[in-house]
SESEKOL-362259 format. One record per residue (C-alpha): residue number from 0; residue in three letters; x, y, z. Coordinates in Angstrom, 1 decimal, m for minus. Layout:
% SESEKOL-362259
(node NUM; 'Ala'; (X; Y; Z));
...
***
This chain:
% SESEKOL-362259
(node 0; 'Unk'; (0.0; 0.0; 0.0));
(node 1; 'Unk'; (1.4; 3.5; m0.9));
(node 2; 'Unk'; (1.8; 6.2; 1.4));
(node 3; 'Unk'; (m0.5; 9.2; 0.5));
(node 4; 'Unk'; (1.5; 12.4; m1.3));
(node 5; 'Unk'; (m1.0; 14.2; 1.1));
(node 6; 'Unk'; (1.4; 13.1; 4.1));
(node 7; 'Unk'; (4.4; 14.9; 2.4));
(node 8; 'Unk'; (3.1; 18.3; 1.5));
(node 9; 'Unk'; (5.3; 19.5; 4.3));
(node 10; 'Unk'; (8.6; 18.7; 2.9));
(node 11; 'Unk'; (7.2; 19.5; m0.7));
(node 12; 'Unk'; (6.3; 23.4; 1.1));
(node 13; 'Unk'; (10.2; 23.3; 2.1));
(node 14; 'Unk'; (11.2; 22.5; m1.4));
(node 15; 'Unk'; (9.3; 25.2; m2.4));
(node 16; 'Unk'; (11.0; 27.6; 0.1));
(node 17; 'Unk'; (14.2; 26.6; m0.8));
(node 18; 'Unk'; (13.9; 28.1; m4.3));
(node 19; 'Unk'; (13.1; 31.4; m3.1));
(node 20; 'Unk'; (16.8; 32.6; m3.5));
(node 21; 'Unk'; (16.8; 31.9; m7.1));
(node 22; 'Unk'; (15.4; 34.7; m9.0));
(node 23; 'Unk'; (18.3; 36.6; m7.4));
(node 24; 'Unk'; (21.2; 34.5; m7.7));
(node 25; 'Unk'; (20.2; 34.4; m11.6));
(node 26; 'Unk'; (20.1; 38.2; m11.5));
(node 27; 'Unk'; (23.6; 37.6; m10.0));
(node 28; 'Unk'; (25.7; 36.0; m12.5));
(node 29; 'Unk'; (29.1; 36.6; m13.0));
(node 30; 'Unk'; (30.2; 39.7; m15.0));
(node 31; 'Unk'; (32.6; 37.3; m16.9));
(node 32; 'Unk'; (29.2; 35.5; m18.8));
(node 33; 'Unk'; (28.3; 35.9; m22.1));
(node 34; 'Unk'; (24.8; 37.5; m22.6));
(node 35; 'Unk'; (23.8; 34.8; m24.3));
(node 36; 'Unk'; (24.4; 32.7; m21.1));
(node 37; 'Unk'; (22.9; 35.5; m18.9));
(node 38; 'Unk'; (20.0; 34.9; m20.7));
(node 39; 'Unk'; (19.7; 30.8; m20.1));
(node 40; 'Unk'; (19.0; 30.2; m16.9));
(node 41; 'Unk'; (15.9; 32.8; m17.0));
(node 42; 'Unk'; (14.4; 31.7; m19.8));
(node 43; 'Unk'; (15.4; 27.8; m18.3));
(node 44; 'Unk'; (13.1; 28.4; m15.3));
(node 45; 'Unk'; (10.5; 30.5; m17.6));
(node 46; 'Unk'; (10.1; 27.3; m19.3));
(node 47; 'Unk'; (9.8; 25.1; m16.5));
(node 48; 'Unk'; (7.2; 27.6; m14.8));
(node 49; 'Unk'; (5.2; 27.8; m17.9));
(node 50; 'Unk'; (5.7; 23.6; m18.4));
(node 51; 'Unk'; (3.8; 23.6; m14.6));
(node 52; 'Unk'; (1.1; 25.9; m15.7));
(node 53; 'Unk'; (0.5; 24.0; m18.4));
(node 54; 'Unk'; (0.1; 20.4; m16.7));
(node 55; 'Unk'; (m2.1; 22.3; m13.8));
(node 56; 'Unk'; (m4.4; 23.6; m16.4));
(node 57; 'Unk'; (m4.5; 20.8; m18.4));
(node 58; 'Unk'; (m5.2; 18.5; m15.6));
(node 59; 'Unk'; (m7.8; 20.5; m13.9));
(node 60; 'Unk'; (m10.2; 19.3; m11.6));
(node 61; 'Unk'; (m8.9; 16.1; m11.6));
(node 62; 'Unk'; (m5.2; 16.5; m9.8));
(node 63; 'Unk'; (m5.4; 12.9; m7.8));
(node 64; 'Unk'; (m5.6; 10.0; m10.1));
(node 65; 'Unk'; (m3.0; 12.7; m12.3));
(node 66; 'Unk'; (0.3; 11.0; m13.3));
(node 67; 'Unk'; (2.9; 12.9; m15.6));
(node 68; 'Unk'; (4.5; 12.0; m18.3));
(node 69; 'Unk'; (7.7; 9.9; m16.5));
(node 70; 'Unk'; (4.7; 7.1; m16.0));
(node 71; 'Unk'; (4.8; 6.5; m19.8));
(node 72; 'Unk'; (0.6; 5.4; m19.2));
(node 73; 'Unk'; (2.1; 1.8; m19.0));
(node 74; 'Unk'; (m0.1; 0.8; m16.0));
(node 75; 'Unk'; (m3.5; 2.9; m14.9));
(node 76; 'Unk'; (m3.3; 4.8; m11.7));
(node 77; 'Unk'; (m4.8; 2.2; m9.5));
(node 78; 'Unk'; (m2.6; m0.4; m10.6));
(node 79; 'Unk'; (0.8; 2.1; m9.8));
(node 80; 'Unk'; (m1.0; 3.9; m6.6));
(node 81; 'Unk'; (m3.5; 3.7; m4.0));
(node 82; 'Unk'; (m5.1; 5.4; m0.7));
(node 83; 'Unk'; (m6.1; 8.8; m1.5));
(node 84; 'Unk'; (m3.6; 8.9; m3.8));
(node 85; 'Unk'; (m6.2; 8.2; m6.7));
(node 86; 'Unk'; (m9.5; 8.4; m5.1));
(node 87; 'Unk'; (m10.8; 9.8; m1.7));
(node 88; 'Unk'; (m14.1; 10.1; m2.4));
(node 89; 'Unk'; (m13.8; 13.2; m4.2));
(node 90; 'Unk'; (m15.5; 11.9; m7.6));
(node 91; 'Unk'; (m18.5; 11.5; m5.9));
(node 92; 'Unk'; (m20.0; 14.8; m8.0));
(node 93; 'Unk'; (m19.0; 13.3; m11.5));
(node 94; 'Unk'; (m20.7; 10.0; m10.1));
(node 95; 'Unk'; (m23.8; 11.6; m9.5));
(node 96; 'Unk'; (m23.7; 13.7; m13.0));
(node 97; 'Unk'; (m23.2; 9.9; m14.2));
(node 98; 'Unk'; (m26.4; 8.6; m12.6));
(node 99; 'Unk'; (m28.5; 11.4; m13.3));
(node 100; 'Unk'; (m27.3; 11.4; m17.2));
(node 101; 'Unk'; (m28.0; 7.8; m17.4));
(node 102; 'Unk'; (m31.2; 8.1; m15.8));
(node 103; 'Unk'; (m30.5; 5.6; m13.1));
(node 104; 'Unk'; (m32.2; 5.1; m10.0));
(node 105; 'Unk'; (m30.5; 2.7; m8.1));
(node 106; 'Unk'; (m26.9; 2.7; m8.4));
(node 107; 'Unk'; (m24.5; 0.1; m6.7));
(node 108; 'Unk'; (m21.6; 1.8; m5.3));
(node 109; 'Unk'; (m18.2; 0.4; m4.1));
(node 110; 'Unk'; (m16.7; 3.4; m2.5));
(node 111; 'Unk'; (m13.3; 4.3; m0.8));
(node 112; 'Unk'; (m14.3; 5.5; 2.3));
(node 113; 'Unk'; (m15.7; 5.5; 5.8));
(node 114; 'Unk'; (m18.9; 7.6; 5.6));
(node 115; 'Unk'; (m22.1; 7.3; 3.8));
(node 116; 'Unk'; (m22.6; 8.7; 0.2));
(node 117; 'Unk'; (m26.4; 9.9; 0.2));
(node 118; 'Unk'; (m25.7; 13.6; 0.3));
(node 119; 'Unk'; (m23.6; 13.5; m2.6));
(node 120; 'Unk'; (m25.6; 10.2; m5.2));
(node 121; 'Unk'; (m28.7; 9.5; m3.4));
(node 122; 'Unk'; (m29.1; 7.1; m6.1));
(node 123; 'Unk'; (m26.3; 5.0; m4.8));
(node 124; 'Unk'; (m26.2; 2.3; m2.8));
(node 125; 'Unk'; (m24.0; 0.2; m0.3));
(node 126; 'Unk'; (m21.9; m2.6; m2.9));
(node 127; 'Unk'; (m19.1; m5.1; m2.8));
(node 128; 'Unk'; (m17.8; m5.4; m6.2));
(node 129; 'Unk'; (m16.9; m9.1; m4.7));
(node 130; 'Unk'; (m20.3; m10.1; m4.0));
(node 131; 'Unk'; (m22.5; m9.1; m6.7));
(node 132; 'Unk'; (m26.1; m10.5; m6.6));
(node 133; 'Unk'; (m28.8; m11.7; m8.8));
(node 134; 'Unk'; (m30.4; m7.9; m8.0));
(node 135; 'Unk'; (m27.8; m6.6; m9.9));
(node 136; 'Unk'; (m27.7; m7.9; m12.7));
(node 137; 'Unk'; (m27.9; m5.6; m15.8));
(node 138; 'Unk'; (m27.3; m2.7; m14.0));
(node 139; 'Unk'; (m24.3; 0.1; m14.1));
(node 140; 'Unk'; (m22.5; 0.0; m11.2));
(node 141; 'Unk'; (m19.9; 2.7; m10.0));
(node 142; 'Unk'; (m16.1; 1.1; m8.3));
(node 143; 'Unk'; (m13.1; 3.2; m6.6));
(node 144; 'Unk'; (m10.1; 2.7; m8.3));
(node 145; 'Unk'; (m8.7; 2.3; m5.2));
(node 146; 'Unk'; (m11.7; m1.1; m4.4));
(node 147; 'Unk'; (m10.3; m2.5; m7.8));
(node 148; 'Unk'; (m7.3; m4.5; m6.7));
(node 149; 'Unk'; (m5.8; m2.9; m3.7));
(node 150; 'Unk'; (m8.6; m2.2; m0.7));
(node 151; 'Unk'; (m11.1; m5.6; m3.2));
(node 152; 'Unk'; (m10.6; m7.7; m5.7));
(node 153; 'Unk'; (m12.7; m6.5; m9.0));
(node 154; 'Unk'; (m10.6; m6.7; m12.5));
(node 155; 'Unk'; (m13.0; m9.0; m13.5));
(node 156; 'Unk'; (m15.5; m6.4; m14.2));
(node 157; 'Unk'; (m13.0; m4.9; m16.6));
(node 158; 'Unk'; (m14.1; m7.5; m18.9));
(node 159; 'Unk'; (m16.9; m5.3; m19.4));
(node 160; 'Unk'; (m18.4; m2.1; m21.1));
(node 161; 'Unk'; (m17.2; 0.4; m18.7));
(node 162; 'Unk'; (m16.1; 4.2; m18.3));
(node 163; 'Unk'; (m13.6; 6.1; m16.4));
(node 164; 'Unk'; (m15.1; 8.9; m14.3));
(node 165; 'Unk'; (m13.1; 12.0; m12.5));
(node 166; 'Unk'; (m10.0; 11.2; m14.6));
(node 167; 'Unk'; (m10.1; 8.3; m13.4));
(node 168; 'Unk'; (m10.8; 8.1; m9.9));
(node 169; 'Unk'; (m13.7; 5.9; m10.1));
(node 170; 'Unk'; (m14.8; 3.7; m12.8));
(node 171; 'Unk'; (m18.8; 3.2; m14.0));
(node 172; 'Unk'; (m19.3; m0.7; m15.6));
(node 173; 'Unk'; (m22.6; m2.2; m17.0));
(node 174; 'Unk'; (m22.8; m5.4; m15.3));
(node 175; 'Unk'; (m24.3; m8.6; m17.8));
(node 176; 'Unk'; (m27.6; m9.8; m17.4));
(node 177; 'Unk'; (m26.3; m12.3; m16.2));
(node 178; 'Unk'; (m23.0; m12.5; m14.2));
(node 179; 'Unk'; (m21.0; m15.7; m14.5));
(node 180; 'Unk'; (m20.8; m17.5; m11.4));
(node 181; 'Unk'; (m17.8; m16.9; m8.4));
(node 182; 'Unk'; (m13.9; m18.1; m10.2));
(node 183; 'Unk'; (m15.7; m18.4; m13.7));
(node 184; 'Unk'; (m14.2; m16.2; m16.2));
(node 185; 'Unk'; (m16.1; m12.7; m16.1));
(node 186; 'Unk'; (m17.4; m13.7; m12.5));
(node 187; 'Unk'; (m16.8; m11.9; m9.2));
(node 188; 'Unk'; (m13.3; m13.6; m7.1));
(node 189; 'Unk'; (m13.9; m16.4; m4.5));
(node 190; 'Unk'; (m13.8; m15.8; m1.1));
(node 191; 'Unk'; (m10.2; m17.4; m0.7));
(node 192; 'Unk'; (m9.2; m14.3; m3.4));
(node 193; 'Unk'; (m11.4; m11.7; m1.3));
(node 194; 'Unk'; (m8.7; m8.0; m0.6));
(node 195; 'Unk'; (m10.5; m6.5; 2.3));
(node 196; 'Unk'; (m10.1; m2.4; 3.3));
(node 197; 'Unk'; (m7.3; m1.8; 5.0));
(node 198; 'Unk'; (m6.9; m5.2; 6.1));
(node 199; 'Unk'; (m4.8; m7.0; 2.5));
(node 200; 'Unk'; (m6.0; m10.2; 2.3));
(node 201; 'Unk'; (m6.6; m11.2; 6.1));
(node 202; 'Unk'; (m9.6; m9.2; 7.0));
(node 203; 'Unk'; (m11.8; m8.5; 8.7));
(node 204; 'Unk'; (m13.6; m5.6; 6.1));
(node 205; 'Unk'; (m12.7; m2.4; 8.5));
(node 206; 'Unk'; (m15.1; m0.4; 6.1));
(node 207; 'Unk'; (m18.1; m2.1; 6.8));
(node 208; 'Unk'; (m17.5; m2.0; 10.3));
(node 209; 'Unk'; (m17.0; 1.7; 10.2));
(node 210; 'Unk'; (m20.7; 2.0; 8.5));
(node 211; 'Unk'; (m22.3; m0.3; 10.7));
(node 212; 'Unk'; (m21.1; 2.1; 13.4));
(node 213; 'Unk'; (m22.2; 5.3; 11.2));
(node 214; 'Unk'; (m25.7; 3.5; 10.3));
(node 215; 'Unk'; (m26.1; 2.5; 13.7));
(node 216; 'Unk'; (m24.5; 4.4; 16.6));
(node 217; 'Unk'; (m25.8; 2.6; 19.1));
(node 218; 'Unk'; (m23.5; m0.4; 18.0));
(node 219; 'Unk'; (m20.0; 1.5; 18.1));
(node 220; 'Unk'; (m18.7; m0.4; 21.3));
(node 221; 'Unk'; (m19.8; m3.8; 19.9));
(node 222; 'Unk'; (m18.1; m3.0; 16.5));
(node 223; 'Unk'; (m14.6; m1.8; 18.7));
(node 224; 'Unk'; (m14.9; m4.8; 20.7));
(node 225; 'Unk'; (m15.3; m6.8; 17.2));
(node 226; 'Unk'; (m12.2; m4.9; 16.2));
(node 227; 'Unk'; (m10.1; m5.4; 19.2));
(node 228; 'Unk'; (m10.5; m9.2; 19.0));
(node 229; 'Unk'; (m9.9; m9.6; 15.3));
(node 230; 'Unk'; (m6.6; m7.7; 16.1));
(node 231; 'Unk'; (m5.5; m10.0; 19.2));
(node 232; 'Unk'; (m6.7; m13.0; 16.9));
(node 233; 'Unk'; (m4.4; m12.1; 14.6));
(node 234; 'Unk'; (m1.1; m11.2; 16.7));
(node 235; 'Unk'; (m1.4; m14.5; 18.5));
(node 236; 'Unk'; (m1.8; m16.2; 15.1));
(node 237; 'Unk'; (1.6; m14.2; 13.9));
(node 238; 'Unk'; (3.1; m15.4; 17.3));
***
């Protein structure tokens, strides 16, 4: 699991601090310098500044799933990233754009987060791209990029028709009529290949837990007790 760029913006504000000095040591250069090498450095970092303008414009609104160009687009974002490094719930607004343009009513939605999503699709719905049903058969559905592999195990619904949303951050796929059964090609993973929320592949699914406890308040000690022993379960299993 990557660590979030989020967690480094203080260095990244130092880096930026330590360039201050530079417009004057170019103003500074040796008397001994041909003008035509006065004049390289400035237009040097002209270029670069303009170069950064350039990629911010162009990749406005959607900075997060945003790789440059040293990525060579071999692999998609979620594939050479995760956390909120491609998704935090922040393509939530393009999702429900998508719902309302597609005139969808209930959407299933596999979400990289904690909270509910009603205030922002009321169309959607709790999902586990892992454990589609019958019920939703036919239907678009709406995955994080960060549920696909990393935090669940979904590439199988690459297989088909589908559409990026918010750059990339999430992903909208129009399930069959009828989904292939659990290990068959086009079908959801088994259980044994289940990725769980910040747990890998050990469990227990933290993110349901989370909701119970948002859904149902009055629950929140059990689901910390449930927590506490799934953790002691598995340091005495590591021991």
């Amino acid at each position: 699991m990557t660590i979030s760029i989020r967690h480094f913006s203080l260095p990244i504000v130092l880096l930026i601090l330590l360039l201050a000095p530079l417009p004057a040591l170019l103003r500074c250069s040796p008397a001994s310098a041909t003008p035509g090498a006065r004049a390289l450095m400035p237009a040097i970092v002209i270029s670069l500044a303009a170069s950064c303008v350039f990629t911010a414009a162009a990749a406005y609104p959607y900075y997060f799933p945003y790789f440059n160009s040293l990525s060579l687009a071999a692999q998609p974002a979620y594939v050479l990233a995760s956390d909120s490094n491609v998704d935090w719930d922040q393509a939530l607004p393009d999702v429900e754009r998508f719902a309302a343009t597609h005139a969808i009513t209930d959407l299933p939605l596999d979400d990289f987060g904690i909270a509910t999503t009603s205030s922002w699709v009321p169309q959607a719905r709790y999902w586990d791209c892992q454990t589609p049903s019958a019920a939703d058969d036919g239907k678009w559905v709406v995955v994080s990029a960060n549920m696909l592999i990393d935090s669940h195990n979904c590439e199988y619904l690459f297989s088909y028709p589908h559409e990026a949303l918010a750059g990339g951050s999430m992903y909208a796929f129009h399930l069959p009529f009828r989904l292939p059964s659990a290990g068959s090609p086009g079908g959801p993973p088994l259980a044994a290949q289940f990725h769980f929320f910040l747990s890998g592949r050990a469990g227990p699914d933290v993110r349901l837990t989370f909701l119970e406890a948002v859904w149902q308040p009055e629950k929140i000690p059990a689901a910390v007790a449930r927590l506490q022993a799934e953790k002691s379960k598995r340091k005495a299993a590591k021991q």
